[in-house]
N, C-alpha and C positions, 0 to 999 in steps of 0.2 A: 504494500500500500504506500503509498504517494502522496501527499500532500502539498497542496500550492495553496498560497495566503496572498491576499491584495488587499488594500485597500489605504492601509495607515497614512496619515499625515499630519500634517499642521494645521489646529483650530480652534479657535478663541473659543474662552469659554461660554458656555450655554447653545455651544452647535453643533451642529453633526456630522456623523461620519459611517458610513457603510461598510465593514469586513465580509470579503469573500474566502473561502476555504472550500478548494477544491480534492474530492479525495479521488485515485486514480488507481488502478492494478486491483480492482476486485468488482464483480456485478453482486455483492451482497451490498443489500442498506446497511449501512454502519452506525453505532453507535458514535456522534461525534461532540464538539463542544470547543469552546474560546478559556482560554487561562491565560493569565495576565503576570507580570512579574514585574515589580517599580527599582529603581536599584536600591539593594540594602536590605530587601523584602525578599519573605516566599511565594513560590507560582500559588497565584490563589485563583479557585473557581469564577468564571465570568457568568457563561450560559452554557448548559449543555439541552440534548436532544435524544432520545435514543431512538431505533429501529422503530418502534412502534410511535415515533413524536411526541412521549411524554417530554415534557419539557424542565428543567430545573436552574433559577438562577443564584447569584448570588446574592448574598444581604445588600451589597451596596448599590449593587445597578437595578434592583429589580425597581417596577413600573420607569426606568427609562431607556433602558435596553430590551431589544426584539430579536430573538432570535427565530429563524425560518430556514426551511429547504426549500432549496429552488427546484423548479421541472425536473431536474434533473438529481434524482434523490442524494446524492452524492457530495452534492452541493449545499453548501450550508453557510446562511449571509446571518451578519449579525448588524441591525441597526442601532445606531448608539444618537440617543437624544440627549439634548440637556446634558452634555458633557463638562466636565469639572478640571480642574487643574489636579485631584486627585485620582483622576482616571490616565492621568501620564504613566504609559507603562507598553514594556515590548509586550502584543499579543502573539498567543500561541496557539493552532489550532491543535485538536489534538483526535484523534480517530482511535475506538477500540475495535479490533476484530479479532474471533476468537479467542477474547481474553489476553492479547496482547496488545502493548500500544504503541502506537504512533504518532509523533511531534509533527508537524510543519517547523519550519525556519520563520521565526518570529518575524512579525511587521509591526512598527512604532507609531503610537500614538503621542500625540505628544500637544496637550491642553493648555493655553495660553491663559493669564488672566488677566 
């Protein structure tokens, strides 16, 4: 499995930003999800998804982060609203398949205030 991430950049605070995470080398729906890491901090849970779309977020983002799959089940976008100067951090997607996992290569967010 494969992982591709897009999206991170530079945005004043209170605005938004859309994560793509692509998973790749497998036709199972995956178990996937966003985790986050600030410097000096541990990766903590952003939003996850499983196979069946139960959803789970984290205490800080929940009602302003959205996480969904795209048409393409594999595909998994996270919209991030009302963003803060304490959501500056490299995201990471991360994919489980049979109980193994898989990282993508982090993309930076990074919240101006």
């Amino acid at each position: 499995v494969q992982l591709q991430a897009s999206g991170g950049g530079l945005v004043q605070a209170g605005g938004s930003l859309t994560l793509s995470c692509t998973a790749s080398g497998t036709v199972i729906v995956l178990n996937m999800g966003w985790y986050r890491q600030a410097p000096g901090d541990g990766r903590e849970l952003v939003a996850e998804i499983d196979s069946g779309d139960v959803i789970n977020y984290g205490r800080t983002v929940e009602g302003r982060f959205t996480i969904s799959r795209g048409r393409e089940r594999n595909v998994v976008n996270l919209q991030m609203n009302n963003l803060k100067p304490a959501d500056t951090a490299q995201y990471y997607c991360k994919a489980v398949r049979f109980g193994k996992t898989y990282w993508g290569e982090g993309t930076l967010v990074t919240v101006s205030s």
